[in-house]
DRENTORKOL-3810 file (N, C-alpha, C; in nm, 4 decimals):
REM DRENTORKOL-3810
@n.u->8.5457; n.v->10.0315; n.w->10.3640; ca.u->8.6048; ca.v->10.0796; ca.w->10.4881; c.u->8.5370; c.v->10.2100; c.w->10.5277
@n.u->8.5081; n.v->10.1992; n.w->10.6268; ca.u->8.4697; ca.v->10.3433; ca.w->10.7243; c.u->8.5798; c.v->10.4799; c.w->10.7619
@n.u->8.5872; n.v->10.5199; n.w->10.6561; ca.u->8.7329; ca.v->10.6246; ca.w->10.6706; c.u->8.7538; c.v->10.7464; c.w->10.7651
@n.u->8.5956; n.v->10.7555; n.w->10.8125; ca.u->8.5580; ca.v->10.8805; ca.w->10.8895; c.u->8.6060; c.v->10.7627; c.w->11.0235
@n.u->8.5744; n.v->10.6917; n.w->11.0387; ca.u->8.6004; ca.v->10.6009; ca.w->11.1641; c.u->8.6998; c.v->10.5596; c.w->11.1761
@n.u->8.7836; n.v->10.5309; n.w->11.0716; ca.u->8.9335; ca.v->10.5071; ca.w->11.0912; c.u->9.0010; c.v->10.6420; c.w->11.0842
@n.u->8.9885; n.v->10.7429; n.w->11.0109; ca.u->9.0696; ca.v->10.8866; ca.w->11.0605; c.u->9.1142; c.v->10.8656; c.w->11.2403
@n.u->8.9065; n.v->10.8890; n.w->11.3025; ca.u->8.9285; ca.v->10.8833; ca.w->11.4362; c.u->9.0698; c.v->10.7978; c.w->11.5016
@n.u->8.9837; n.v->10.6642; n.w->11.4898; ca.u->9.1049; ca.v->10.5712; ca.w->11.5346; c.u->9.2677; c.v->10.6002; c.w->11.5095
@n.u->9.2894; n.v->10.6467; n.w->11.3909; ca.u->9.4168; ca.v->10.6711; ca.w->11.3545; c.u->9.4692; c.v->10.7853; c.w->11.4656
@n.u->9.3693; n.v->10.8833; n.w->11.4386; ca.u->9.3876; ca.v->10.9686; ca.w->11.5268; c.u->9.4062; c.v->10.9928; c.w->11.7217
@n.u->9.3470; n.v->10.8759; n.w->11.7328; ca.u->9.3591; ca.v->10.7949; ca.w->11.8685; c.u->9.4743; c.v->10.7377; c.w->11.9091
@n.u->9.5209; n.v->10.7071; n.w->11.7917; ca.u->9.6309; ca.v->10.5735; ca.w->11.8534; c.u->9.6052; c.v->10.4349; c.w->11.8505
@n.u->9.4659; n.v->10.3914; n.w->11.8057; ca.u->9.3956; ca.v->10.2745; ca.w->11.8148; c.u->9.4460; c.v->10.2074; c.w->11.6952
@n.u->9.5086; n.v->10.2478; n.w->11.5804; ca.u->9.5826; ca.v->10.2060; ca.w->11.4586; c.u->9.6543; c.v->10.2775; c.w->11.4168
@n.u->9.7887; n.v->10.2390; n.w->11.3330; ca.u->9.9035; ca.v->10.3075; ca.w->11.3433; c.u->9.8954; c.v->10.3596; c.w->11.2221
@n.u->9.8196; n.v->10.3165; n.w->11.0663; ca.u->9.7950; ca.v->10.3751; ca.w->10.9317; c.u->9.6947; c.v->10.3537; c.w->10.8780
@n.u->9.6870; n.v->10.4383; n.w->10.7465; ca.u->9.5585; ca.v->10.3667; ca.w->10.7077; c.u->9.5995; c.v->10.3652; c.w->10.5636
@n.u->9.6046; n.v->10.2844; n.w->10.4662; ca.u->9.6505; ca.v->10.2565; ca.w->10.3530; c.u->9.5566; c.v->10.2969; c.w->10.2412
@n.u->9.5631; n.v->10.4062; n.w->10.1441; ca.u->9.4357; ca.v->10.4465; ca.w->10.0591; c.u->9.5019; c.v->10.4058; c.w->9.9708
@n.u->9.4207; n.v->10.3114; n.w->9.8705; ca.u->9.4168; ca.v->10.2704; ca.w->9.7261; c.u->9.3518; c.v->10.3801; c.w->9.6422
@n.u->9.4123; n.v->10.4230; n.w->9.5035; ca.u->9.4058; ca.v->10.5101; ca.w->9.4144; c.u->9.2428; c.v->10.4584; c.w->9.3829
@n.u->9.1735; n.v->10.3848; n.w->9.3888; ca.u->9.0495; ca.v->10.3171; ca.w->9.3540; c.u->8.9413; c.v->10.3697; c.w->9.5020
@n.u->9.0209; n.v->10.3659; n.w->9.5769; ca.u->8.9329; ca.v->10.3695; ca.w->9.7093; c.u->8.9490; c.v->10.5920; c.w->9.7786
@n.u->8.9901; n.v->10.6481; n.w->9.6807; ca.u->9.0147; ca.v->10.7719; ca.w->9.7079; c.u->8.9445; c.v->10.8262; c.w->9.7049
@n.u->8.8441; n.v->10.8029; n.w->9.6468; ca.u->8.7146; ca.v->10.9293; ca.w->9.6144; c.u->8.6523; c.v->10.9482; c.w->9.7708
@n.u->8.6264; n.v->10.8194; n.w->9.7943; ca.u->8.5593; ca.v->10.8105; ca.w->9.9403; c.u->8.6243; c.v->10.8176; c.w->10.0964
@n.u->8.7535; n.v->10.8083; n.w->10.0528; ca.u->8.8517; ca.v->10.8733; ca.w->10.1295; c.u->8.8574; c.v->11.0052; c.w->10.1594
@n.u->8.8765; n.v->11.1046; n.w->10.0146; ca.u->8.8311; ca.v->11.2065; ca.w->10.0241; c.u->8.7417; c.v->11.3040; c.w->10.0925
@n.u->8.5732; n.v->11.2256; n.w->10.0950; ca.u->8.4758; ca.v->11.3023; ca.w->10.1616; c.u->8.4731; c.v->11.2758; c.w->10.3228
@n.u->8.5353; n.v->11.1794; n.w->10.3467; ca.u->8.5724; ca.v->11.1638; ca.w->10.4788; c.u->8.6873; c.v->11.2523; c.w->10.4984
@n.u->8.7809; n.v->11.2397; n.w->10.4762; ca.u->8.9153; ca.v->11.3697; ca.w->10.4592; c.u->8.8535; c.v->11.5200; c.w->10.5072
@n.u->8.7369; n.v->11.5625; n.w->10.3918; ca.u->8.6815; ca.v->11.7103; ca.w->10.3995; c.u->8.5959; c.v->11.7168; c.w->10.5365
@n.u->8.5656; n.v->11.6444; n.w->10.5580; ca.u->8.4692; ca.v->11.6409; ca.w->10.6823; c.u->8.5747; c.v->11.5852; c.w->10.8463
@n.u->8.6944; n.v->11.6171; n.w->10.8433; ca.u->8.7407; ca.v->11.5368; ca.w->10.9368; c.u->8.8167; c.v->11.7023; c.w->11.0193
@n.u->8.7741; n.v->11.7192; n.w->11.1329; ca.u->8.8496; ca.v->11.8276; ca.w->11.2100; c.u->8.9491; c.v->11.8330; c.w->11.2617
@n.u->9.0581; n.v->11.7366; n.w->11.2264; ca.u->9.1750; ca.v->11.7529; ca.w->11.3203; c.u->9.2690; c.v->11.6890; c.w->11.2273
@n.u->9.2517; n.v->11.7682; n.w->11.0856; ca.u->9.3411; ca.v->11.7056; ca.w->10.9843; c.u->9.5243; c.v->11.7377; c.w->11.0240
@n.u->9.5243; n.v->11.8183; n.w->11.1001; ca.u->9.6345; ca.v->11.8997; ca.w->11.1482; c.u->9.7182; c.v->11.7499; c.w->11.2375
@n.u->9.6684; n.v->11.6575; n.w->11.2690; ca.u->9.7003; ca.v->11.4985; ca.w->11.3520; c.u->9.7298; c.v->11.4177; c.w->11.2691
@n.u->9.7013; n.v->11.4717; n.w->11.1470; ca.u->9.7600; ca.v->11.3295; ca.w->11.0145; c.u->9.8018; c.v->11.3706; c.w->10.9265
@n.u->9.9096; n.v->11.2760; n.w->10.8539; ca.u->9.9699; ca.v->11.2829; ca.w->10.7803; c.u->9.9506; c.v->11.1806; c.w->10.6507
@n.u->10.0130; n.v->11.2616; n.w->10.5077; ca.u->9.9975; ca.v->11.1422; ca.w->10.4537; c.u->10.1080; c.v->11.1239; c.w->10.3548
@n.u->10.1720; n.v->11.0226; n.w->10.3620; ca.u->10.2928; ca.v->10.9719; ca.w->10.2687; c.u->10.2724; c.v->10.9311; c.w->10.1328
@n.u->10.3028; n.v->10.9909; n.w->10.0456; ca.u->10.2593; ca.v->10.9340; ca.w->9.9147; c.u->10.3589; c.v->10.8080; c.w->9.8467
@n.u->10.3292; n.v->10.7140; n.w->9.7518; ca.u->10.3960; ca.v->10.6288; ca.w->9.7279; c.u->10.3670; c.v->10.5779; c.w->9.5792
@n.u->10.4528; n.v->10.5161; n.w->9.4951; ca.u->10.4374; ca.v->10.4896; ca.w->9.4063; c.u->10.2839; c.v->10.4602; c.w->9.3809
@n.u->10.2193; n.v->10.4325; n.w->9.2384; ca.u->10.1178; ca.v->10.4222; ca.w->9.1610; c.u->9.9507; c.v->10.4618; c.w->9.2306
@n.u->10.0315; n.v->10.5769; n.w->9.3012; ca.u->9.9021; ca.v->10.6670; ca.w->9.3806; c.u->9.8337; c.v->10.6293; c.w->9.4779
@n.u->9.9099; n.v->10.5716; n.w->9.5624; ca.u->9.8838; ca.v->10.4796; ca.w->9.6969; c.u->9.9560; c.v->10.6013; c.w->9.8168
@n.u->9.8552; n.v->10.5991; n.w->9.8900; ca.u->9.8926; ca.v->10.6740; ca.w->10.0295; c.u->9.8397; c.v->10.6117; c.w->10.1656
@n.u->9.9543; n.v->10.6341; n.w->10.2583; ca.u->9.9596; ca.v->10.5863; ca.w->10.3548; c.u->9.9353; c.v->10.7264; c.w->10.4872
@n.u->9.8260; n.v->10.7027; n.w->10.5307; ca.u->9.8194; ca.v->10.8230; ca.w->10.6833; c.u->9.8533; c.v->10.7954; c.w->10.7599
@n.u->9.9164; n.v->10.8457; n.w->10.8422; ca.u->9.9796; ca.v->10.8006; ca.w->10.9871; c.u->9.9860; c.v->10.9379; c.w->11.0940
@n.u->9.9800; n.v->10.9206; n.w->11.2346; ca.u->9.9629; ca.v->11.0369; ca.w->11.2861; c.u->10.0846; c.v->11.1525; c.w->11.2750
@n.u->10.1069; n.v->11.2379; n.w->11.3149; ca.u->10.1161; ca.v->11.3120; ca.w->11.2772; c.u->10.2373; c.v->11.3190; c.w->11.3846
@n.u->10.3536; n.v->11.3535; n.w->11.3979; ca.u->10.4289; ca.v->11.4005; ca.w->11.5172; c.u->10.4810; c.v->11.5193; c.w->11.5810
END
C-alpha cells in the first residue's frame, strides 16, 4: 500500500480509514514522518497492535 497516498486521500475525504497491520508499520511509519498535516489524523489503537486512522474532527 501507498501510505503517503492514502494519508492524502484520508486526508481528503476520498476514504474514511486506513487500517495499519503491526507487520505493515514500519512503512507506515516513514510515510507518517514525512506527512504535513498530521494535525488531520487520527489514530485509534486496537487490540494486537492494529491501528486504525481516520480524519481528524
Amino acid at each position: 500500500m501507498d501510505y503517503k497516498e492514502a494519508l492524502m486521500n484520508l486526508r481528503d475525504g476520498k476514504i474514511d480509514e486506513i487500517l495499519v497491520e503491526p507487520e505493515n508499520f514500519p512503512d507506515f511509519q516513514k510515510a507518517w514522518s514525512a506527512f504535513p498535516y498530521q494535525n488531520t489524523v487520527r489514530g485509534i489503537a486496537h487490540r494486537a497492535g492494529k491501528v486504525t486512522y481516520v480524519r481528524a474532527k
